[in-house]
C-alpha positions in Angstrom: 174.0 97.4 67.2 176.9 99.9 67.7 177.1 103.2 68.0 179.8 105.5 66.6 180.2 108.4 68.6 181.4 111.2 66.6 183.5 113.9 68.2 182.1 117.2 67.5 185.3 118.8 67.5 186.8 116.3 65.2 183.7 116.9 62.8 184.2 120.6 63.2 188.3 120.4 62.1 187.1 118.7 59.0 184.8 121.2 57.8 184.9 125.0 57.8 181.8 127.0 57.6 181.7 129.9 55.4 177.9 130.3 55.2 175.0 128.4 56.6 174.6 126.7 53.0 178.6 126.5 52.1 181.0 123.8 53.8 184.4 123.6 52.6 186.9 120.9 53.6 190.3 121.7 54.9 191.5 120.6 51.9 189.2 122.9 49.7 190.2 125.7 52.0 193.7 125.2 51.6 193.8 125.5 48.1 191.6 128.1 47.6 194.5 129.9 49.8 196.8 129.4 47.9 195.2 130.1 44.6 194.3 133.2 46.3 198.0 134.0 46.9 198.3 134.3 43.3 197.2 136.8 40.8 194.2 134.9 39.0 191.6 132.9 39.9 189.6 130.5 37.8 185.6 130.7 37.1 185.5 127.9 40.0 187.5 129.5 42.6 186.1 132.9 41.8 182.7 131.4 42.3 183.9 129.6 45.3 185.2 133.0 46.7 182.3 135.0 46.1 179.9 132.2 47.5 178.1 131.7 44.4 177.6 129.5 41.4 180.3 129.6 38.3 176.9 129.9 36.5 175.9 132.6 38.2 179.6 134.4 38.0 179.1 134.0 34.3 175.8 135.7 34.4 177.4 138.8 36.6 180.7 139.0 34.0 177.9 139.1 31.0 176.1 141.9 32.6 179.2 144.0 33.4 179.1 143.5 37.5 182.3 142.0 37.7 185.5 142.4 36.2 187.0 139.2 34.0 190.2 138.7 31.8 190.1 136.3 29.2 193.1 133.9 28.6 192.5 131.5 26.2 189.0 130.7 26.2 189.4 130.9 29.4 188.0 133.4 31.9 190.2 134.8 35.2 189.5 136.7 37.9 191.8 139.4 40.0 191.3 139.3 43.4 190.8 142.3 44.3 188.4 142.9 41.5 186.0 140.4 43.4 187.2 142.2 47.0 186.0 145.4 45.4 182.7 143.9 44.4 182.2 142.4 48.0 182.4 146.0 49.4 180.0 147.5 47.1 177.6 144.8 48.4 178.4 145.9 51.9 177.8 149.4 51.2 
């Protein structure tokens, strides 16, 4: 039998850590920086952002704890809607 020796800083530039639960790959982080950048995010990125489910973002825009815009059918997030709601958890 072989053994395949994995490189632990390898492994560790593949994924980024934003929790103990959440990995993201480069990839995922990339984008999400971009989407960022812009004015809007989707229920998924929102979700991703605030390190919860789109289920659970959902539940928070149907009691009134965050701030949504529909487009469409479609609900959107402002950035610094959800930056606002981090700080309120903070405080």
């Amino acid at each position: 039998m072989t053994s395949t020796k994995i490189n632990n800083r390898q492994f560790d530039d593949n994924l980024i850590n934003l929790d103990k639960e959440k990995t993201l790959n480069k990839e995922e982080v990339m984008f999400i920086d971009k989407r960022i950048a812009s004015a809007l995010l989707s229920t998924r990125e929102a979700a991703m952002f605030l390190s919860v489910s789109p289920n659970a973002l959902r539940i928070m825009v149907h009691r009134n704890q965050v701030k949504s815009y529909k487009l469409g059918k479609r609900l959107r997030f402002n950035l610094e809607d959800l930056l606002n709601l981090l700080r309120k958890k903070e405080a």
